[in-house]
OpenMM code with the backbone's topology and positions (N, CA, C; nanometers):
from openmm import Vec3, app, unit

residues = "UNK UNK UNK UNK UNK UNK UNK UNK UNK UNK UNK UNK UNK UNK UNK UNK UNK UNK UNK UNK UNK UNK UNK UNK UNK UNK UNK UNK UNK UNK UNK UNK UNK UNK UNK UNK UNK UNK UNK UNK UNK UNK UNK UNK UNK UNK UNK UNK UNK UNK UNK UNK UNK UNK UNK UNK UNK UNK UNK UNK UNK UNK UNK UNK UNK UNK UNK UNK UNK UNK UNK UNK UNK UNK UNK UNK UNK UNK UNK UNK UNK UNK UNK UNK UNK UNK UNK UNK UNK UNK UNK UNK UNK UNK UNK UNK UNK UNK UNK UNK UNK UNK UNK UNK UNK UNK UNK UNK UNK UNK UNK UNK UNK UNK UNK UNK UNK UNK UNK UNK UNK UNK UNK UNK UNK UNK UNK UNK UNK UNK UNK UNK UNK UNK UNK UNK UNK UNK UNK UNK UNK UNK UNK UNK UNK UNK UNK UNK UNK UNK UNK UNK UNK UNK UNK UNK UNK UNK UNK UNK UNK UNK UNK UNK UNK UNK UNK UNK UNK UNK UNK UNK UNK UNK UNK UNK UNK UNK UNK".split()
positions = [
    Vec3(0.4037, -7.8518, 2.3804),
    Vec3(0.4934, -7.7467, 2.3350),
    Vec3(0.6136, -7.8032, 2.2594),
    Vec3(0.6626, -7.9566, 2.2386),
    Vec3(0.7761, -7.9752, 2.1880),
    Vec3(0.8983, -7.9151, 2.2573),
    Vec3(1.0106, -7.9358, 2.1950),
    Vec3(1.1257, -7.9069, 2.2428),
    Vec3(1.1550, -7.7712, 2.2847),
    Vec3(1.2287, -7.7459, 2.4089),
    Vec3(1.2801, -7.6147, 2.4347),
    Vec3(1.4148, -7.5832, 2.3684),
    Vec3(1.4469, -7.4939, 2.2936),
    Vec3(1.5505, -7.4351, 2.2240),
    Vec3(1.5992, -7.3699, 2.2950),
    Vec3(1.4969, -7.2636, 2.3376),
    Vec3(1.6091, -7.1394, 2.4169),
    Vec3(1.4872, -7.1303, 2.5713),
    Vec3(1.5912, -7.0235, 2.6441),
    Vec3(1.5245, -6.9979, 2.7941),
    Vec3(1.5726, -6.9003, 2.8001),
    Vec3(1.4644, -6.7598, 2.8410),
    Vec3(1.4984, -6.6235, 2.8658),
    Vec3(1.4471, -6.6465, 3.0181),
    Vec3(1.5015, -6.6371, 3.1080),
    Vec3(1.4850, -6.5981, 3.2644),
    Vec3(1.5206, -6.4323, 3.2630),
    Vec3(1.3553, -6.4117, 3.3123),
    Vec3(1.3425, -6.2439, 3.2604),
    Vec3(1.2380, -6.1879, 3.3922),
    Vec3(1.2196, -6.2887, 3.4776),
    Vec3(1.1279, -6.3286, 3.6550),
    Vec3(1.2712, -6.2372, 3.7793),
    Vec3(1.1563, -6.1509, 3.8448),
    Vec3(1.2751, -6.0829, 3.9439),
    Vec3(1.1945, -5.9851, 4.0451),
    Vec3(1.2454, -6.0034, 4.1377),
    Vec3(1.2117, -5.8881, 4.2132),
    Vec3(1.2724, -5.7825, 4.2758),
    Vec3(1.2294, -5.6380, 4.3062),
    Vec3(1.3038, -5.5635, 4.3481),
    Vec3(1.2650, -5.4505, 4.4287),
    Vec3(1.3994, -5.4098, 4.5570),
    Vec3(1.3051, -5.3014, 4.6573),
    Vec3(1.4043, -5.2561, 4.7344),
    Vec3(1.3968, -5.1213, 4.7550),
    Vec3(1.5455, -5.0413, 4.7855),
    Vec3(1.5516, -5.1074, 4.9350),
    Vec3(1.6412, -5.1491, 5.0592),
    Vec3(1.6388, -5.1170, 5.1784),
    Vec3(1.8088, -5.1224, 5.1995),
    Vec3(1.7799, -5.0669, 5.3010),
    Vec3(1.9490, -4.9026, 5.3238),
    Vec3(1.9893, -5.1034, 5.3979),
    Vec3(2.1326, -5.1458, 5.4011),
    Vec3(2.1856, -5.2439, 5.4157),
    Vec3(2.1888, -5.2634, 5.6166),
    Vec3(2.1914, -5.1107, 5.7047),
    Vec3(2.1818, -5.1545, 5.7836),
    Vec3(1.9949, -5.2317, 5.8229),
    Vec3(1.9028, -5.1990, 5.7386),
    Vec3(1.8337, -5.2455, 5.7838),
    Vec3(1.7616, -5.3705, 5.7257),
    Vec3(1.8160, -5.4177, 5.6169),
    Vec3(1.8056, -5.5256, 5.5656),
    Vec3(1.8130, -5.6766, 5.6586),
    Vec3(1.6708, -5.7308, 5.6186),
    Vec3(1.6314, -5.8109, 5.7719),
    Vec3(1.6585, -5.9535, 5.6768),
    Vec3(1.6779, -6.0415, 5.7554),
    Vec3(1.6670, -6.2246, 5.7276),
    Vec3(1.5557, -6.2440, 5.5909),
    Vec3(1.4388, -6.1903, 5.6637),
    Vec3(1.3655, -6.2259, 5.5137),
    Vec3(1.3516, -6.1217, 5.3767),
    Vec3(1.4414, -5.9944, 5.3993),
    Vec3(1.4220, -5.9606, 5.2416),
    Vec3(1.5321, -6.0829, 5.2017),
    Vec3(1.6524, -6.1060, 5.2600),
    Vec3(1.7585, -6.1693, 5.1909),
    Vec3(1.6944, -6.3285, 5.1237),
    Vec3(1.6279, -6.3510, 5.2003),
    Vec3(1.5213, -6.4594, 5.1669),
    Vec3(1.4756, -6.4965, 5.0199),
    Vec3(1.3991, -6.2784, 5.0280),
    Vec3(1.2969, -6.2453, 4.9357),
    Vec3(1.4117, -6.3082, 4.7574),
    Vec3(1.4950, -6.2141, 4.8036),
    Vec3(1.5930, -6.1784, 4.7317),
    Vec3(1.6672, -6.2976, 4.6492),
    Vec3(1.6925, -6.4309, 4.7476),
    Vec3(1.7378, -6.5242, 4.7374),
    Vec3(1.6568, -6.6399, 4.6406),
    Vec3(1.5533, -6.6281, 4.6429),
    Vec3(1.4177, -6.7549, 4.6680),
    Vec3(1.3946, -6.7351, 4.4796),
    Vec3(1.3469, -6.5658, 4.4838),
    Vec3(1.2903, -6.4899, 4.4003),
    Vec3(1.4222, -6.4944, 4.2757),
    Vec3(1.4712, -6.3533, 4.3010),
    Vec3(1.6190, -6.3693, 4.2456),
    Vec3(1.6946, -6.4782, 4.1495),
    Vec3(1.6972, -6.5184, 4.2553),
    Vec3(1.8360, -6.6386, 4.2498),
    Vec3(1.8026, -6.7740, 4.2289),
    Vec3(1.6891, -6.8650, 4.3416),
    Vec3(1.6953, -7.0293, 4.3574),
    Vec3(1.6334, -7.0200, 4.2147),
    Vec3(1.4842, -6.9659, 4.2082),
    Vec3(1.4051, -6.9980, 4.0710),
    Vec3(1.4876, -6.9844, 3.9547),
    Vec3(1.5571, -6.8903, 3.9884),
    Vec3(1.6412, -6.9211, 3.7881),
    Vec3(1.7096, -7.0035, 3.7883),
    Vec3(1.8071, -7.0240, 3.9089),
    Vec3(1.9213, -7.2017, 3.9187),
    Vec3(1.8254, -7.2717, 3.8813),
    Vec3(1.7454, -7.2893, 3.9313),
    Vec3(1.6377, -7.4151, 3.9324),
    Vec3(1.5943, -7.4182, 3.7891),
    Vec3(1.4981, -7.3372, 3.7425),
    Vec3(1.4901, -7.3472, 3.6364),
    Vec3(1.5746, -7.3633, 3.4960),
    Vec3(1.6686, -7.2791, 3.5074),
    Vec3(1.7951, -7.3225, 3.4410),
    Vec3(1.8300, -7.4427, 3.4101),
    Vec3(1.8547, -7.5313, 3.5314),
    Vec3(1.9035, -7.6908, 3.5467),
    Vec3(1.7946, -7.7463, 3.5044),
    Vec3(1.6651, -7.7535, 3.5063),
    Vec3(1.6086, -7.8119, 3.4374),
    Vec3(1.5719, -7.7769, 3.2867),
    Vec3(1.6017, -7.6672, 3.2535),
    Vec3(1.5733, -7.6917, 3.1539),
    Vec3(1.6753, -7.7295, 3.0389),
    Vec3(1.8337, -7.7076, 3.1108),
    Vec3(1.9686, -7.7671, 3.0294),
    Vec3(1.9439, -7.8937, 3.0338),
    Vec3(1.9114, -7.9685, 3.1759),
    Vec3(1.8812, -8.0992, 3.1539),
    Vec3(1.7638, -8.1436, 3.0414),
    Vec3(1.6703, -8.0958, 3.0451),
    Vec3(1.5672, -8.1669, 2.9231),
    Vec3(1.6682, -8.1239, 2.7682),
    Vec3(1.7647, -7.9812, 2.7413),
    Vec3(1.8322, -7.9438, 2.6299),
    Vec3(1.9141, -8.1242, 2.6172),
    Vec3(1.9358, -8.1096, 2.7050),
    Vec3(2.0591, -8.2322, 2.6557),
    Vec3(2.0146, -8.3809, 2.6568),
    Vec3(1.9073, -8.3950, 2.7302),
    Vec3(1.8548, -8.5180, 2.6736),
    Vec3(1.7700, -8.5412, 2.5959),
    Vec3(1.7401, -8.4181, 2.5082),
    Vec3(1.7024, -8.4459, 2.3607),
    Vec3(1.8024, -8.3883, 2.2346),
    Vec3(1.9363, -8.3660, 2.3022),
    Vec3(2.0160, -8.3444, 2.2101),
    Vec3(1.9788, -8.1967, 2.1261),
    Vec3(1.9215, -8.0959, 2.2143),
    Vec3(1.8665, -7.9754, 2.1835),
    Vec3(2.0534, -7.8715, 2.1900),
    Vec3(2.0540, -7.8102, 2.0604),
    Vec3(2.1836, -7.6716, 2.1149),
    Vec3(2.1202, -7.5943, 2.1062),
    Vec3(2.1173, -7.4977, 2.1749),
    Vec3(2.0489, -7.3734, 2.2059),
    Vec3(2.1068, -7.2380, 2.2973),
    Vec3(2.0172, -7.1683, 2.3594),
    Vec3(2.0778, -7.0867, 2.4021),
    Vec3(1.9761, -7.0379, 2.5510),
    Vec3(2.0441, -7.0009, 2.6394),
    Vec3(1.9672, -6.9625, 2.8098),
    Vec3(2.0375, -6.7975, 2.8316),
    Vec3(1.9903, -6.7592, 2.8059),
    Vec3(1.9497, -6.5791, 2.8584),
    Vec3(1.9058, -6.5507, 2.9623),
    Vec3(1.9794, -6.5273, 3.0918),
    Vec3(1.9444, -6.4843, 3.1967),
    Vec3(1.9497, -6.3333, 3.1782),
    Vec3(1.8740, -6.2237, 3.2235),
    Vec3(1.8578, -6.0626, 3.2603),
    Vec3(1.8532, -6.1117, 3.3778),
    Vec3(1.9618, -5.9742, 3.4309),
    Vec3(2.0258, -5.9699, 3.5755),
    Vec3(1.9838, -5.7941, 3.6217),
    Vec3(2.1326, -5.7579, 3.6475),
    Vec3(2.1105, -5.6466, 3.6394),
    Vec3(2.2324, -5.5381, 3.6512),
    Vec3(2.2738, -5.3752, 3.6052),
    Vec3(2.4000, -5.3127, 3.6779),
    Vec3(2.4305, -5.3118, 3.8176),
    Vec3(2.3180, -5.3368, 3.8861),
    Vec3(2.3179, -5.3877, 3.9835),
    Vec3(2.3755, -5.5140, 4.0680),
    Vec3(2.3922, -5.5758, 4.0293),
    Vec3(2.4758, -5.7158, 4.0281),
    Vec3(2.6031, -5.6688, 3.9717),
    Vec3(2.6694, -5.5741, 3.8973),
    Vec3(2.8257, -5.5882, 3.8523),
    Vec3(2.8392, -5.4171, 3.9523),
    Vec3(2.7738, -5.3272, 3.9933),
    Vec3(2.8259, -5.2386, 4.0866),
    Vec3(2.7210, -5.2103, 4.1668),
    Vec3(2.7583, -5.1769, 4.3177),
    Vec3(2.6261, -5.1274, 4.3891),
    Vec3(2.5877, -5.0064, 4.3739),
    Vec3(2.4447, -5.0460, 4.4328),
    Vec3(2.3561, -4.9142, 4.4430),
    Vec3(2.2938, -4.8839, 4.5982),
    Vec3(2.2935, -4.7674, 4.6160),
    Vec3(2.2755, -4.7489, 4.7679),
    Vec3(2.0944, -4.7734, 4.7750),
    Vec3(2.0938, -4.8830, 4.8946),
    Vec3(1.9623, -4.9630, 4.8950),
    Vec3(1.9628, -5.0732, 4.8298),
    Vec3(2.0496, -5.0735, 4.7723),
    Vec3(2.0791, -5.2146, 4.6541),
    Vec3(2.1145, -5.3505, 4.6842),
    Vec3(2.2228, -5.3532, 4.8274),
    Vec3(2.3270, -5.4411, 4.7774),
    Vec3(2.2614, -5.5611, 4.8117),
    Vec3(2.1347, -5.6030, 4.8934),
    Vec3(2.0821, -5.7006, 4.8903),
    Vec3(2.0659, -5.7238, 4.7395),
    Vec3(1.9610, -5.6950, 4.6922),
    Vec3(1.9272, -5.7259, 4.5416),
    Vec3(2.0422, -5.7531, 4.4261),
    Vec3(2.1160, -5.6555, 4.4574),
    Vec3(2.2625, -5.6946, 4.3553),
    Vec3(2.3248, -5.7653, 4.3787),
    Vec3(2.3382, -5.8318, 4.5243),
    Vec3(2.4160, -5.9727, 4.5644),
    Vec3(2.3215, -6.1120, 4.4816),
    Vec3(2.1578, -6.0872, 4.5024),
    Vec3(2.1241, -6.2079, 4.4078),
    Vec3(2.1628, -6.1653, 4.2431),
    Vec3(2.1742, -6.0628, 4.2392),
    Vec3(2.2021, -6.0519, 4.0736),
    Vec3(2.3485, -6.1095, 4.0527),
    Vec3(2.4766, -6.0732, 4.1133),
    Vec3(2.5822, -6.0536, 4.1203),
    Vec3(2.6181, -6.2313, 4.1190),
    Vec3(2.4928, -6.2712, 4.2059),
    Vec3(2.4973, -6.4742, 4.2351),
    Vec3(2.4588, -6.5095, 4.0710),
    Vec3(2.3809, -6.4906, 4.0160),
    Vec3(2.3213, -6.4861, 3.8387),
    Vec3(2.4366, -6.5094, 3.7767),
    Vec3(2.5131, -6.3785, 3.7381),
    Vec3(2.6233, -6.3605, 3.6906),
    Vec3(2.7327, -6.4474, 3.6965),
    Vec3(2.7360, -6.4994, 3.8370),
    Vec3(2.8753, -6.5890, 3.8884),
    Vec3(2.8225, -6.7555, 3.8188),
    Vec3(2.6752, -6.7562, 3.8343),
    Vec3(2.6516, -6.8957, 3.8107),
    Vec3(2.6564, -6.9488, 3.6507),
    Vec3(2.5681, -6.8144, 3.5961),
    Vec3(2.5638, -6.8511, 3.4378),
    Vec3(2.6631, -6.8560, 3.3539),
    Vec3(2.7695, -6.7895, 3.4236),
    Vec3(2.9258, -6.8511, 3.3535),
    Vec3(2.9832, -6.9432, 3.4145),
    Vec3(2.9486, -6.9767, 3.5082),
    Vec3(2.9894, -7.1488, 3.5553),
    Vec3(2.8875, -7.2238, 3.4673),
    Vec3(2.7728, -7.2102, 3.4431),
    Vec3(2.6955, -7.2762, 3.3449),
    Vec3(2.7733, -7.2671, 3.2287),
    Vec3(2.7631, -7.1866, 3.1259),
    Vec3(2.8349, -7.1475, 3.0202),
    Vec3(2.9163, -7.2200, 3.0170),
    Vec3(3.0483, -7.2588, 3.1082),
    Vec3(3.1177, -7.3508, 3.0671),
    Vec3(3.0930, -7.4960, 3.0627),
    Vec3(2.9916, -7.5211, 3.1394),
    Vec3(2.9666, -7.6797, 3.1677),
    Vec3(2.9286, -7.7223, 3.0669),
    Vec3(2.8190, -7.6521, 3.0111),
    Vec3(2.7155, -7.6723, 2.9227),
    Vec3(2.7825, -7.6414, 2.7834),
    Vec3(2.8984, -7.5751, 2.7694),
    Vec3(2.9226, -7.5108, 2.6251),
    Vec3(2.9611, -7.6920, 2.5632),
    Vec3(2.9781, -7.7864, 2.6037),
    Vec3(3.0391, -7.9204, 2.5187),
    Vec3(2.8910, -7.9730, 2.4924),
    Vec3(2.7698, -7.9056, 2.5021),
    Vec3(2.6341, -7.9517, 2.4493),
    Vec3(2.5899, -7.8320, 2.3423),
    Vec3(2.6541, -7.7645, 2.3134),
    Vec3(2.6379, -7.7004, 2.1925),
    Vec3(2.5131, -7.5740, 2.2822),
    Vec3(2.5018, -7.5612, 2.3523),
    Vec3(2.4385, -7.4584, 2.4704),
    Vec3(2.4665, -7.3131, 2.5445),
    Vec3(2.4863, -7.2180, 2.4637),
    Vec3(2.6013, -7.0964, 2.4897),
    Vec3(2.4400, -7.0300, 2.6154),
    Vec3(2.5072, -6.9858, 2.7367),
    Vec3(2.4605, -6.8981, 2.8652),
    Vec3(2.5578, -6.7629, 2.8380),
    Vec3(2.4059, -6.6989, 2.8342),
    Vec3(2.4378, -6.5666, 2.8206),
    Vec3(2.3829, -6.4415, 2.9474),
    Vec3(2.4638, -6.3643, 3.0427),
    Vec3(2.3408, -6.2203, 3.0856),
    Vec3(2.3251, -6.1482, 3.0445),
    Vec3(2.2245, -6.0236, 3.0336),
    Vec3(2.2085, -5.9626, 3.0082),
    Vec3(2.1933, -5.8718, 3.1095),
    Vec3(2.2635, -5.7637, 3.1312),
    Vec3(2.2741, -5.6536, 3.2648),
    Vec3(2.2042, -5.5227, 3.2994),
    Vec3(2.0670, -5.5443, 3.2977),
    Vec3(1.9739, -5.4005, 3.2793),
    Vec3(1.9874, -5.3046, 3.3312),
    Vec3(2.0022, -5.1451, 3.2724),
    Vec3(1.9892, -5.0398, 3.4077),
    Vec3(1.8257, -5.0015, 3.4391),
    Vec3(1.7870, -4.9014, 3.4209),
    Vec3(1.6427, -4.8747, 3.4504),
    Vec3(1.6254, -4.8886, 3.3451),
    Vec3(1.4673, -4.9519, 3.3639),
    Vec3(1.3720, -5.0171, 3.2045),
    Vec3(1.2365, -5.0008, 3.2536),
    Vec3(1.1798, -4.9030, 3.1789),
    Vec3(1.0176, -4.8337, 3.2013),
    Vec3(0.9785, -5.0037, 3.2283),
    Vec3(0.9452, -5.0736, 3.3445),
    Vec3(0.8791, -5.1358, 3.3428),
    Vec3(0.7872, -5.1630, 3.5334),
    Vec3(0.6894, -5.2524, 3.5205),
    Vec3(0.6424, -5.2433, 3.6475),
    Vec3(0.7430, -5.2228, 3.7914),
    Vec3(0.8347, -5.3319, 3.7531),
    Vec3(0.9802, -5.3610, 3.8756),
    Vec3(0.9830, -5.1991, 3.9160),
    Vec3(0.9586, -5.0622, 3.7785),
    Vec3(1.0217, -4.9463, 3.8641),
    Vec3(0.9064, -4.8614, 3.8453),
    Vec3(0.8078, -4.8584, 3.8761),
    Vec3(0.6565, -4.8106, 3.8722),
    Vec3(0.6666, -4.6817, 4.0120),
    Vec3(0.7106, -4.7265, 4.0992),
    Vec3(0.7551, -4.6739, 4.1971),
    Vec3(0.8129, -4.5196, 4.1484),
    Vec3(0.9248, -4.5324, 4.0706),
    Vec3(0.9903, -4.4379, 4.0436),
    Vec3(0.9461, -4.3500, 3.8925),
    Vec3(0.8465, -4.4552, 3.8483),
    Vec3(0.8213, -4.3696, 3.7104),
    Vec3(0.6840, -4.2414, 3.7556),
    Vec3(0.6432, -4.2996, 3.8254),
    Vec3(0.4980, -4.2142, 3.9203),
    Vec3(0.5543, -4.0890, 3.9573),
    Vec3(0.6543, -4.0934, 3.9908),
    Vec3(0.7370, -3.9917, 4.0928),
    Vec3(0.8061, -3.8638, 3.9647),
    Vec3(0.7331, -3.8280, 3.8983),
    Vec3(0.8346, -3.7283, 3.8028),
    Vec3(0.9302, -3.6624, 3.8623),
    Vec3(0.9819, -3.6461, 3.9627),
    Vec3(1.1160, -3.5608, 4.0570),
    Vec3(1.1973, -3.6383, 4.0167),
    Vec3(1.1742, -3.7723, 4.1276),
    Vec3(1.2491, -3.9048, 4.1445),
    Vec3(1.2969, -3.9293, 3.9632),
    Vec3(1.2061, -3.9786, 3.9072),
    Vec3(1.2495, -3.9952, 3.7668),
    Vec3(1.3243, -3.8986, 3.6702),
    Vec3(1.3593, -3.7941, 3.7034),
    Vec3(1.3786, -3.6756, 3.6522),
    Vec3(1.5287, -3.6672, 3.6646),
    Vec3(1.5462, -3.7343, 3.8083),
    Vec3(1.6612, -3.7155, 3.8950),
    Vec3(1.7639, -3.8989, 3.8911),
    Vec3(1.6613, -3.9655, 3.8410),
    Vec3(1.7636, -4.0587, 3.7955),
    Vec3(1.7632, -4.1116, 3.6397),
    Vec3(1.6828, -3.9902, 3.5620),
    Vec3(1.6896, -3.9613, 3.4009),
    Vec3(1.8754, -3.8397, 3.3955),
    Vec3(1.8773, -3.8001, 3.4557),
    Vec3(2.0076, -3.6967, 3.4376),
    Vec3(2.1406, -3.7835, 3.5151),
    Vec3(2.1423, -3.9114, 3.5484),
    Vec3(2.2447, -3.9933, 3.5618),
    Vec3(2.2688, -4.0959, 3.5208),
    Vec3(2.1331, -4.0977, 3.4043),
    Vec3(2.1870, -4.1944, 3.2660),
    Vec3(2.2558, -4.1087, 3.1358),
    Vec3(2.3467, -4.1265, 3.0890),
    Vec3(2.3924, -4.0308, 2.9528),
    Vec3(2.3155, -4.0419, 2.8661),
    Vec3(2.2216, -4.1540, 2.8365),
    Vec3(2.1261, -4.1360, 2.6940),
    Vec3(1.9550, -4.0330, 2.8248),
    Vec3(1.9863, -4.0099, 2.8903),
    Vec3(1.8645, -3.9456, 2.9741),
    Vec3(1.7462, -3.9896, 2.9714),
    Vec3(1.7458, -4.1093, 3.0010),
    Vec3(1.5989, -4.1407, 2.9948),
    Vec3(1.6331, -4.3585, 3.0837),
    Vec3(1.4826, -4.3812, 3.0679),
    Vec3(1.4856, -4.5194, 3.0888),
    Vec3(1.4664, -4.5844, 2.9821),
    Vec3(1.4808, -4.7237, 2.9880),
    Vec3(1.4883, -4.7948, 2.8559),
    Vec3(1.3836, -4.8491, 2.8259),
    Vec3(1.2915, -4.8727, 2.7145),
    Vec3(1.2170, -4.9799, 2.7104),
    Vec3(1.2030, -5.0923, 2.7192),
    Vec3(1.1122, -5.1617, 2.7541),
    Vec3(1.1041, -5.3463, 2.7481),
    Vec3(1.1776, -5.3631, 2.6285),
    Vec3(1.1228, -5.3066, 2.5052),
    Vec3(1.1272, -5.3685, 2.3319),
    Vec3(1.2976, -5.3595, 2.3224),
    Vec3(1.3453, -5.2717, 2.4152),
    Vec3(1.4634, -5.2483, 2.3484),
    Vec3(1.5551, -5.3512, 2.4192),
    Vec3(1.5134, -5.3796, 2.5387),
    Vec3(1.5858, -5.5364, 2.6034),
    Vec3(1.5677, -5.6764, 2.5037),
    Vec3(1.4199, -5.6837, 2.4956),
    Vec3(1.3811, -5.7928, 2.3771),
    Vec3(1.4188, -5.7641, 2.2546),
    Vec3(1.4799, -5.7093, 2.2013),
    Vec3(1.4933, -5.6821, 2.0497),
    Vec3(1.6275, -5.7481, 2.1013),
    Vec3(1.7396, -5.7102, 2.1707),
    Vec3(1.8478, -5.7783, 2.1797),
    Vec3(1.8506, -5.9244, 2.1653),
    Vec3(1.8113, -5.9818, 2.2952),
    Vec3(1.7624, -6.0982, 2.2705),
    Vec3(1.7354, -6.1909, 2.1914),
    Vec3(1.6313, -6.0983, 2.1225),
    Vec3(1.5833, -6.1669, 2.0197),
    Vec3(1.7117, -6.1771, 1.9116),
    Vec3(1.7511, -6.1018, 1.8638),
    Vec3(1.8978, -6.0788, 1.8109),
    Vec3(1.9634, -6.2150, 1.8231),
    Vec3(2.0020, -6.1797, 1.9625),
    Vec3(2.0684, -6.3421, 2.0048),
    Vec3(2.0107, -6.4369, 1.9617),
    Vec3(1.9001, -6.4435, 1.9944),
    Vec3(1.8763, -6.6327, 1.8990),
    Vec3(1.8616, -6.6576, 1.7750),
    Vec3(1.8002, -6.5244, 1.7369),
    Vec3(1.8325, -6.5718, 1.6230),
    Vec3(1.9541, -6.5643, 1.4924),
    Vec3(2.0504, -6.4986, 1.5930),
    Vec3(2.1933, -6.5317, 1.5382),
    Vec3(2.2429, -6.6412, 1.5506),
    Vec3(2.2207, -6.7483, 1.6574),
    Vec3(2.3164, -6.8725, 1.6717),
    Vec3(2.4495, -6.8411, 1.7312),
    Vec3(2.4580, -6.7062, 1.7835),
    Vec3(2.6014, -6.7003, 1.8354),
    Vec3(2.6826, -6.7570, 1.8601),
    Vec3(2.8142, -6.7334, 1.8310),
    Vec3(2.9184, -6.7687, 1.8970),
    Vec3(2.9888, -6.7525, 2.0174),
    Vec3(2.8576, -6.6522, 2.1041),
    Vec3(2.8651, -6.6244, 2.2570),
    Vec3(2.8351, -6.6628, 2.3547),
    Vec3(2.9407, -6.7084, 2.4302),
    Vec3(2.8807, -6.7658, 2.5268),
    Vec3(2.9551, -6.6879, 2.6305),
    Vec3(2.9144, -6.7269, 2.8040),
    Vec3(2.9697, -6.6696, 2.9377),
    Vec3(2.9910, -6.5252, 2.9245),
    Vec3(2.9038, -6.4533, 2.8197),
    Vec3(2.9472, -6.3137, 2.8137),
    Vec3(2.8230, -6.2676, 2.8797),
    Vec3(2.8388, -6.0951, 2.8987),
    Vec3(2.7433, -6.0251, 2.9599),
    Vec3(2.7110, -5.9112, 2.8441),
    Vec3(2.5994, -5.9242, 2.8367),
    Vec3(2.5554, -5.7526, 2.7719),
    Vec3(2.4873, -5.6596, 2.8399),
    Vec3(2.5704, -5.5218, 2.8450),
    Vec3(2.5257, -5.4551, 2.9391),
    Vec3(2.3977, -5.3519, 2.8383),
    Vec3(2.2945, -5.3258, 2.8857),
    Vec3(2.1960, -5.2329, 2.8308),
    Vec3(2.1651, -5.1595, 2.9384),
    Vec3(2.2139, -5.0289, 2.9524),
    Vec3(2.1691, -4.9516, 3.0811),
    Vec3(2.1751, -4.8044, 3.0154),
    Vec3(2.1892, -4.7245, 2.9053),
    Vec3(2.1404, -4.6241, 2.8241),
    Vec3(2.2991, -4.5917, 2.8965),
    Vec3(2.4090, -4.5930, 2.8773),
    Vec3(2.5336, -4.5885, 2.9400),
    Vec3(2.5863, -4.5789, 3.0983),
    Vec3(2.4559, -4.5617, 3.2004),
    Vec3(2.4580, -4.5490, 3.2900),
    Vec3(2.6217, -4.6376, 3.3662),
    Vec3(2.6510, -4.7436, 3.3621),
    Vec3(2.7836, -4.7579, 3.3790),
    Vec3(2.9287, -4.6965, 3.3848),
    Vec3(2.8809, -4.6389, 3.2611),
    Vec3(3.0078, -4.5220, 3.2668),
    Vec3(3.0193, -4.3614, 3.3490),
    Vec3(2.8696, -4.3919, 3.3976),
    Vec3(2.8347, -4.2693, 3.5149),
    Vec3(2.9344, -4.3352, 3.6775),
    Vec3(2.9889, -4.2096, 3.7101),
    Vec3(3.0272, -4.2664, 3.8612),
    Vec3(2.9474, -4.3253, 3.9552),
    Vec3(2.8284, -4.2858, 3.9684),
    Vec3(2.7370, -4.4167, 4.0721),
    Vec3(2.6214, -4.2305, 4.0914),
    Vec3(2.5711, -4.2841, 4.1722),
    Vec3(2.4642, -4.2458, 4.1661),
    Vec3(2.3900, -4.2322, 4.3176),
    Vec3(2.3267, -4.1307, 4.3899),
    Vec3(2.3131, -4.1667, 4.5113),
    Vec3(2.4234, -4.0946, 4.6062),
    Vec3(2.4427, -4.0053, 4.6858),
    Vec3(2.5105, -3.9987, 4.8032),
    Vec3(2.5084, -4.0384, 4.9360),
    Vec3(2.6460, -4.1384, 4.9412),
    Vec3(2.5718, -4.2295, 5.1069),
    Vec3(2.6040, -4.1018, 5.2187),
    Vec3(2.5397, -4.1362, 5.2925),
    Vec3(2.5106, -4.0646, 5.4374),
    Vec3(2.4941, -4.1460, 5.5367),
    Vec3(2.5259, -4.0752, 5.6841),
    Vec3(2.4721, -4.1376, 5.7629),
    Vec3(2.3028, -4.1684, 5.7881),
    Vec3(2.2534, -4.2820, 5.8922),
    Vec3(2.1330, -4.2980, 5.8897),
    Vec3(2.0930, -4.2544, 6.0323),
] * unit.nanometer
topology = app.Topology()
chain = topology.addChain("A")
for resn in residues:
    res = topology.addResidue(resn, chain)
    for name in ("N", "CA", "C"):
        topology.addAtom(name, app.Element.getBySymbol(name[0]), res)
């Protein structure tokens, strides 16, 4: 394959459970999945960037989830939220190798991760009317960004781009209750 230029870490898993019942091994799940594999991968692959004198660029997708919770979430958004904290500690290490770390912060994106909820026309219906563009996003429209990015050469680094059809600017979503 020759040299690596860029690294999209775009690998994740995900699954609602209410926080009191969140056991040792989803945090595990969450952790292993999530979180170790992209550090890991990450570091190796800045390390091979820099010992071939490669500048480039590492694109982690995280999630809104990781910058606010969601009820059932906060396991999963704590490994996202770990993403976020690391790839701008990357970002800076790495920016004196010509290497800009970037996230990218997804809200719902028609893809398998939410298969669950696209099956469900209620369910989907009901978290289509608490995004402002009303709907979920496509894969193409995450990768078209991306793609954007590299092949601009940016001048961005440690930043986040949020793609969630404005869902952010919605108050949250979900009413907690007792269990």
């Amino acid at each position: 394959m020759g040299y690596i230029d860029y690294l999209v870490n775009n690998a994740g898993i995900s699954y609602k459970k209410h926080f009191l019942e969140t056991a040792i091994s989803d945090l595990d799940v969450f952790y292993h999945i999530n979180f170790k594999a992209t550090f890991l991968l990450t570091q190796t692959i800045a390390n091979k960037m820099i010992k071939n004198d490669i500048q480039g660029g590492i694109y982690t997708v995280t999630s809104v989830n990781g910058i606010r919770p969601g009820i059932g979430l906060a396991s999963y958004g704590a490994s996202k939220a770990a993403l976020e904290i690391v790839m701008k500690g990357a970002a800076l290490e790495l920016a004196p190798y010509g290497i800009n770390v970037n996230t990218i912060a997804v809200g719902a994106v028609r893809t398998d991760i939410n298969m669950d909820v696209l099956q469900n026309p209620e369910l989907s219906e009901t978290i289509n009317q608490g995004i402002p563009l009303k709907r979920f996003g496509e894969p193409e429209e995450i990768a078209s960004v991306i793609t954007d990015l590299v092949r601009s050469g940016s001048y961005m680094t440690g930043s986040t781009i949020v793609i969630d059809g404005g869902l952010l600017l919605m108050r949250g979503y979900g009413k907690p209750e007792k269990r």
